[in-house]
TORROPA-296394 format. One record per residue (C-alpha): residue in three letters; x negated, y, z negated. Coordinates in steps of 0.05 Angstrom, whole numbers, plus 5000, padded with zeros to 4 digits. Example, Ala and Ser with C-alpha at 12.3 -4.5 7.8 and 13.67 -1.06 7.14 Angstrom:
TORROPA-296394
ala475449104844
ser472749794857
***
This chain:
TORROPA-296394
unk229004422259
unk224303822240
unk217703752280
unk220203102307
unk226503402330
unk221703902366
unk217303322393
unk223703052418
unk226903572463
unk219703752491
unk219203062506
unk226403022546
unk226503832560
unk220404052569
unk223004562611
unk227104822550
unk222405092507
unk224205752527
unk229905702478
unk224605592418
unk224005992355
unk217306342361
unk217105982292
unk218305332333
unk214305452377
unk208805642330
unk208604942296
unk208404652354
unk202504982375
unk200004712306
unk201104042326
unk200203992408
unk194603542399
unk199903032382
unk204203152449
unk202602962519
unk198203482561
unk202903682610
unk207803822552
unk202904112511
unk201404622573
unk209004782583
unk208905052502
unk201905392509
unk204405682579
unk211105972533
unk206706212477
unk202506622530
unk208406792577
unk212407102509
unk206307482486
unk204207832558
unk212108022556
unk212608282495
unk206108522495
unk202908252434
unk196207852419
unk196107092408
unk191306912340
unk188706272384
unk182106432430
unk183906052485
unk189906332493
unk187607022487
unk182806822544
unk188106602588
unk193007292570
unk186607762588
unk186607332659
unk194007552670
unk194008252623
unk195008692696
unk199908332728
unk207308642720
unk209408522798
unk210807882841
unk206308082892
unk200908102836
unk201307452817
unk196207392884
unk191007542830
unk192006962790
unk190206322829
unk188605712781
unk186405062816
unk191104532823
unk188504062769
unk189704592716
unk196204442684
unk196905012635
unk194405572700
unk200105262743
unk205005232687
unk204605922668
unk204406172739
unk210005912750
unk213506202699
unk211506852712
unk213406812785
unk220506532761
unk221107272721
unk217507712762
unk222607512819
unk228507422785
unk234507712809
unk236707872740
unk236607712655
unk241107382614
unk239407552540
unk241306892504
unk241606892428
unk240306172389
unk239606282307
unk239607102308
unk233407102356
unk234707232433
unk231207032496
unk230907292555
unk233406762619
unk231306942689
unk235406762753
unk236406902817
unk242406782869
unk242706302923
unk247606372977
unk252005822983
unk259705642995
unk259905362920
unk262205912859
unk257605562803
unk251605562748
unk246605082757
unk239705042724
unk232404862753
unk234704132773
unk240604282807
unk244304022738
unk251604442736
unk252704812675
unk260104602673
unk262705152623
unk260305782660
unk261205512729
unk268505492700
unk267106162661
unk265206542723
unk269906222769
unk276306572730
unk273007262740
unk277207652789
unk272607932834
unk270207772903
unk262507892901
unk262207202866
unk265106812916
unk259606572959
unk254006522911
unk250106032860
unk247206222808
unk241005872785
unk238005862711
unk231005842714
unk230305272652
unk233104602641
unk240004502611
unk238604022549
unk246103882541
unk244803142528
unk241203262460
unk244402892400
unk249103162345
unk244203012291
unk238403492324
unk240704102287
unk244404462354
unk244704482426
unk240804852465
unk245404942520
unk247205702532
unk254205852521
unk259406412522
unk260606852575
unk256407432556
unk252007242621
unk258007542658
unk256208252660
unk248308042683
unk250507662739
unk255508132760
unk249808692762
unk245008252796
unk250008122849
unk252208802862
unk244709002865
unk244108512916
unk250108682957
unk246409452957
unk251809742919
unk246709972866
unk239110032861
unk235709782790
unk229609422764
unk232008812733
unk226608772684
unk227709402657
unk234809452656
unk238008932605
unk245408762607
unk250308332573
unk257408342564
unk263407822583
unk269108042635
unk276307812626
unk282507932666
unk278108382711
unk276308802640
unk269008882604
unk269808542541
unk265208482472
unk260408032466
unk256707712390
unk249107712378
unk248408342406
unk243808712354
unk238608122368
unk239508242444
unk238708942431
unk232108732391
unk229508362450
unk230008862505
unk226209322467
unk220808812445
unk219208612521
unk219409452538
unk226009382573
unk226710202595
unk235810092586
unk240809662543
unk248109602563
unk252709352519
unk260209392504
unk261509942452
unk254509922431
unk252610722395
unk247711132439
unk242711122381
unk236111162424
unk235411342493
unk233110622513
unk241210502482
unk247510652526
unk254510452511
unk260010182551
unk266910392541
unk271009632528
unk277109442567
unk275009832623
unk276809492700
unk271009202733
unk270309792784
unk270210262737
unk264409842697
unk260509912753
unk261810632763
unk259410762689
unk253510412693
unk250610772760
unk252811412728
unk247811312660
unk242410952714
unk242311652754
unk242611992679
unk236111642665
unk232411662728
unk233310962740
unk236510832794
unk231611132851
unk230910842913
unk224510972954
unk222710873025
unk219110333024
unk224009962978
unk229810043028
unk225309823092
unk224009213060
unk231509073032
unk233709263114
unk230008683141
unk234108213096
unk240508603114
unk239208543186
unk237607813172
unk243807763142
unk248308163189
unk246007843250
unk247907113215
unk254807353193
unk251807183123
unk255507783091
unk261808153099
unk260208763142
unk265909273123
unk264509233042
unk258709023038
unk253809083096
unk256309763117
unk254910193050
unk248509843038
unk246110083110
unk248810783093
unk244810793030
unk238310653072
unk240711133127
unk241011783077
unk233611573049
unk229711613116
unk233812133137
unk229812603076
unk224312683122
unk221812723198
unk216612213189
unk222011713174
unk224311703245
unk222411043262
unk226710703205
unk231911163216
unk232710843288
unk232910183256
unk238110393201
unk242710733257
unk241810143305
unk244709683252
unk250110103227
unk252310223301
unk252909413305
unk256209383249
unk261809903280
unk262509403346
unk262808783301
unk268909143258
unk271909343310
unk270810013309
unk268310173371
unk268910923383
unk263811043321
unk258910573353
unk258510883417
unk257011563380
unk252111253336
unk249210833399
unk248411513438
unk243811763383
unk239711223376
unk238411223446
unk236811923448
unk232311763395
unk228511103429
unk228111473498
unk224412063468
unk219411643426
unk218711133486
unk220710553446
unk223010153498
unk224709483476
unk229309883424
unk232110283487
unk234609653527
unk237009333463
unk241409953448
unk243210083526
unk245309223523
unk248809423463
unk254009903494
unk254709553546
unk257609113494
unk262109663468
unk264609843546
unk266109113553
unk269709103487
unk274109713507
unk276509413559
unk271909943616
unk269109313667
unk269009843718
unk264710343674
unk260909773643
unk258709593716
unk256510223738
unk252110353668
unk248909683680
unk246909813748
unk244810553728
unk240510383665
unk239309563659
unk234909503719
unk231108823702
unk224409023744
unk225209603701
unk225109283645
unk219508883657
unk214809423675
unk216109883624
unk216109273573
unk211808653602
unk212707943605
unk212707763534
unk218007413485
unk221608083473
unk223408223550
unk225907473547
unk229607563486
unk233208193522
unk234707853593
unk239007323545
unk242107853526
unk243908273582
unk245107603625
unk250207383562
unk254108073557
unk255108103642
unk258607343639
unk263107633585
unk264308303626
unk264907993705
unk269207383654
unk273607943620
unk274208393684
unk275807903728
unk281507663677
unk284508343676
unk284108383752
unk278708993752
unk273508603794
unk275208103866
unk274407423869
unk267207423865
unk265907653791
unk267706963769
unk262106643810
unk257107193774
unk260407133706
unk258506413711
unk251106503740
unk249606953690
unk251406523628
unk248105963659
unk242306433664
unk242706733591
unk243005983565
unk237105693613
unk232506313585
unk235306143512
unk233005443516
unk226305513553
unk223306153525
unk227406383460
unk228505693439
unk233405873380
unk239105373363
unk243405953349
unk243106373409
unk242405633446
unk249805483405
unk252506173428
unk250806133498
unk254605373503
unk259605623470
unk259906233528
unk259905693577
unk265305313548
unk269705923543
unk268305953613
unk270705313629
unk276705363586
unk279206033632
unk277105743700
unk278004983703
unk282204823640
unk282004013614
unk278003863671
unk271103473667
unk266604043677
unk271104363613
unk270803743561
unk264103533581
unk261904403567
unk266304303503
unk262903653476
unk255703963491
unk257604613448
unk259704163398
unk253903723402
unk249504403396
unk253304673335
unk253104043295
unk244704143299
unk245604753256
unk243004683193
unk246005333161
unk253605233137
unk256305833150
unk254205913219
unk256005203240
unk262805463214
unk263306023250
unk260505633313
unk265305183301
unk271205783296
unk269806043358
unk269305423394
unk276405093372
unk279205793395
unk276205803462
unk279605023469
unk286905343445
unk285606013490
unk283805583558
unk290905233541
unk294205733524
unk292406163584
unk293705493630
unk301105583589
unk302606223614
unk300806143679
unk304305473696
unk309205343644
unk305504683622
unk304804543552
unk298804183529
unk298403543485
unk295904093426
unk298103593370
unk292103143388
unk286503393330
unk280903053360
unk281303543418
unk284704203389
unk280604313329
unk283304883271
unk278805433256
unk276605603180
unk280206053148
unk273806193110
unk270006443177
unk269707143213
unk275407443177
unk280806853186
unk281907273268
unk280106613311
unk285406193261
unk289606743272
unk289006723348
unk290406073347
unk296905993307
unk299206523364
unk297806043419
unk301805433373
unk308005863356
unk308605973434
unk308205263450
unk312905143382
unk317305603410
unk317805303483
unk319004693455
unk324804883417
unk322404853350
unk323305643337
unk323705583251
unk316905303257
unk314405803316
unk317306413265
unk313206123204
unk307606043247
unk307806753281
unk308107013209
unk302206653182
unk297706943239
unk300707623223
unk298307603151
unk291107363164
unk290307923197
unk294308403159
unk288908433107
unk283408613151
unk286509173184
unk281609713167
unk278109263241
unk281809703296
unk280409023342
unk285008563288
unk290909143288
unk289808993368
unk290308243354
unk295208323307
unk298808723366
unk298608293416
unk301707703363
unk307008013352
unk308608113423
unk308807403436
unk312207273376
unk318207793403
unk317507393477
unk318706643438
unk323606793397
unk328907443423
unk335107163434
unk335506623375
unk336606613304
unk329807013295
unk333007423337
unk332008043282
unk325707793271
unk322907853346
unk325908533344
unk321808793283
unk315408473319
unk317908893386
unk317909533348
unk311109413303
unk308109333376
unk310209973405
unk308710323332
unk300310143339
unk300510543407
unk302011223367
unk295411283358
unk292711683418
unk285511453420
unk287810713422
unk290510923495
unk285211393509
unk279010883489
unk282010193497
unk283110113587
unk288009543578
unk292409913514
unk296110313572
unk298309613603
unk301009333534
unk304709933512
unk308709893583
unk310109233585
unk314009303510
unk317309943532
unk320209623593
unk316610033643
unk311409463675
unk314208693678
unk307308413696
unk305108063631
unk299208413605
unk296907723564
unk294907293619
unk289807903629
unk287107983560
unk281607553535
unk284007363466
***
């Protein structure tokens, strides 16, 4: 390429020079007196940046100056050694490009006239599938590259290219730089499964590349000159389709093979080569993200969040001393249980890490753990029990002796006071508690969201504690003014939140709550409400918590579809909420759900043309009670199963809280 063609891109790209020739580069270096300084840093900051990777020694002095200034630093967390003042362009240019591959989340070896280059990036969660670069600018042909691959981990996440894309250069200069093919398939797909926790790997010394089609690893070109470049920047692995294991820093990958069984191969030659190790230290610092992220419903929590924790939990239990994090790995993974559903496993886990607290006089860790199964009890359907526990163990003065008046003891009083307005809300429902338990139900929400607001002062607890008071609203004092004026507050709350998905799932819950208060108001007069009116019924996402509060709610339309006569449309509708939940029934709670649908759906439409229908609903109801611990952990189970077999006539619905 001409030297003004060079000018020319640096000019428009100067964030592309990382896709220069080192002979390119090289005469520009030659002729950088010519260019403008920031420019002229960007190139000297590449030149310096490709000889500290690669490990080689630039022939200019002040460049070998500037390398011996950053010669050490092979870490992110050592680029606190190399602080150059603001006013020096060249010092901020080339820490930033070290701090852009230091913290990359992976490499895409990218090959332009036989020689390849290594491009960082790092993921971004976001509801968009696509490839952008520095700017934000889409890379149209792999956003629609890595959009066809068949596999969930992509769905979810951006992935951003740490350069410019130059896509706008001319015909007549020579080439485009702008990446292409899909060999970046097989680095992203790495990256992401390392960052789901499915695998453990430096990225910078494990080099991938390889396209996947149809769910299958396929070849890829250019890869002797990718090959080249992992070993030139001391890369410690190569993976490549096919590719002969002719040194050990060389490892083949069968082609054709599915997607799972890619990553299976590859974690089988990382363990081969010692390099998939995961220390201590390494897996406290990846929990705090995963807690992060569980606690934000920012990840799925039976595929993803779940092994990850498991990973973390058979590290620190290696050794004694580990105690401490072992307590935080078990706490998480027993949350994880109660948020899938699966209760009984989190009460066993939950007794151990209370064992655990109580000995090592942890107490803010005890109350959170004791608040926890009260959670559990609640969710099982034991008021009574859940009662008796708090009364035994949750004693607030207690609490406040043994932990002091300080942000934590505030931070578990919202949380005790928001659990007993669920279980005096729930038990009352089901008839377990008197008249009173409604009055406390309510005092303690009110509580949980006055503390929220005044001491804890996060939008999201603030948005789940409105959305509490709604629900409570919705049960008690359906389409009154108290209700809509608790439902427009929750809604002014969750519009505040800044993060998508939660505003979602916000959202989710609180449309629900609006169909459950008139639904319950259904089956207890008879009345319909105006539910066609979209301003006030809203529809949940599909996209949020699993598709169950959608679900729930197309149970509550096919029953007013039904009662209204329109039974074709109540049957497709009883069928869709049926098969949202069908595929998440490894979560005991949505087989419940899924339960209690097809219950109704039997109710609204025995006795018409769905008559054969209703019955197949009637007996895949009394088929989920042959499970004996469903009966034996679940209080209310005993009231459903008698109600289908004829036994009971007392509706066990207008009881049950979803």
């Amino acid at each position: 390429m001409s030297l003004r063609s060079l000018f020319d891109i640096c000019i428009r790209f100067p964030e592309s020079v990382c896709f220069l020739l080192d002979s390119e580069i090289a005469n520009l270096i030659g002729a950088k007196n010519y260019l403008d300084e920031s420019i002229s840093a960007k190139i000297q900051a590449e030149v310096i940046f490709r000889r500290w990777l690669y490990r080689e020694t630039p022939s200019e002095k002040n460049l070998s100056e500037r390398l011996h200034q950053i010669s050490e630093i092979r870490t992110a967390s050592d680029l606190c050694k190399f602080n150059p003042p603001e006013s020096d362009e060249l010092g901020i240019a080339l820490k930033t490009k070290l701090y852009n591959f230091l913290d990359a989340d992976g490499i895409i070896p990218v090959v332009r006239r036989k020689q390849s280059f290594p491009l960082s990036f790092e993921l971004i969660k976001s509801q968009r599938v696509e490839v952008i670069d520095s700017h934000g600018i889409k890379h149209a042909k792999w956003t629609e590259s890595v959009s066809s691959i068949k596999s969930d981990d992509f769905t979810g996440w951006t992935v951003k290219l740490h350069c410019a894309l130059p896509d706008m250069i001319e015909s007549d200069q020579a080439e485009s730089f702008c990446p292409c093919g899909d060999s970046f398939h097989l680095p992203v797909f790495m990256a992401l499964r390392r960052e789901l926790g499915h695998m453990e790997f430096n990225p910078l010394e494990v080099i991938f590349t390889g396209s996947l089609s149809e769910g299958r690893l396929c070849k890829v070109d250019g890869v002797d000159a990718k090959r080249a470049m992992a070993g030139r920047m001391g890369a410690k692995l190569f993976l490549a389709p096919q590719q002969p294991r002719d040194s050990s820093r060389v490892s083949s990958l069968p082609l054709h093979i599915s997607i799972q069984d890619v990553e299976k191969k590859i974690i089988e030659i990382l363990g081969e080569k010692g390099l998939s190790n995961l220390d201590w230290r390494k897996c406290c610092e990846r929990m705090k993200s995963l807690d992060k992220d569980v606690h934000y419903g920012m990840i799925p929590l039976k595929t993803s969040a779940l092994p990850r924790v498991e990973r973390y939990e058979a590290v620190f239990r290696e050794s004694e001393e580990l105690e401490d994090q072992l307590l935080d790995a078990l706490m998480l993974k027993s949350l994880i249980y109660c948020e899938t559903g699966d209760t009984v496993r989190s009460i066993e886990l939950n007794k151990e890490c209370k064992t655990i607290a109580r000995r090592k006089k942890l107490h803010e860790k005890y109350y959170g753990l004791a608040i926890h199964h009260l959670v559990n009890l609640t969710d099982c359907g034991k008021f009574a029990e859940a009662e008796d526990f708090s009364g035994k163990y949750l004693s607030v003065s207690q609490m406040k002796r043994e932990i002091g008046n300080n942000a934590q003891l505030h931070k578990l009083l919202m949380q005790l006071n928001g659990t007993l307005g669920q279980l005096y809300l729930y038990g009352a429902m089901a008839g377990q508690f008197g008249k009173s338990a409604m009055k406390k139900s309510l005092s303690h929400i009110e509580e949980a969201l006055g503390i929220a607001m005044t001491h804890d002062e996060n939008i999201y607890e603030i948005c789940k504690d409105t959305n509490y008071l709604h629900l409570w609203y919705a049960i008690n004092k359906f389409d009154s003014k108290d209700e809509n004026d608790a439902y427009e507050n929750a809604l002014k709350q969750i519009s505040s939140l800044e993060n998508g998905d939660e505003k979602l799932k916000n959202l989710s819950y609180l449309y629900r709550q609006k169909w459950f208060g008139a639904y319950r108001n259904f089956l207890l007069t008879g009345k319909i409400p105006e539910w066609r009116k979209e301003s006030i019924y809203g529809i949940p996402d599909l996209r949020n918590a699993e598709g169950w509060t959608l679900s729930m709610v197309l149970k509550y339309k096919g029953a007013f579809l039904a009662t209204e006569g329109h039974r074709d449309d109540a049957c497709k509708t009883f069928e869709s909420s049926m098969e949202i939940l069908s595929k998440h029934e490894e979560c005991i709670l949505n087989r419940l759900d899924g339960m209690t649908v097809a219950v109704q759906a039997w109710r609204s439409l025995r006795g018409s043309r769905h008559d054969a229908f209703a019955e197949e609903c009637h007996k895949s109801a009394l088929e989920f009670f042959e499970r004996k611990d469903i009966l034996e952990h679940y209080k209310f189970a005993s009231a459903w199963r008698d109600y289908l077999s004829g036994r009971c006539k007392s509706d066990p619905q207008i009881g049950y809280q979803y």
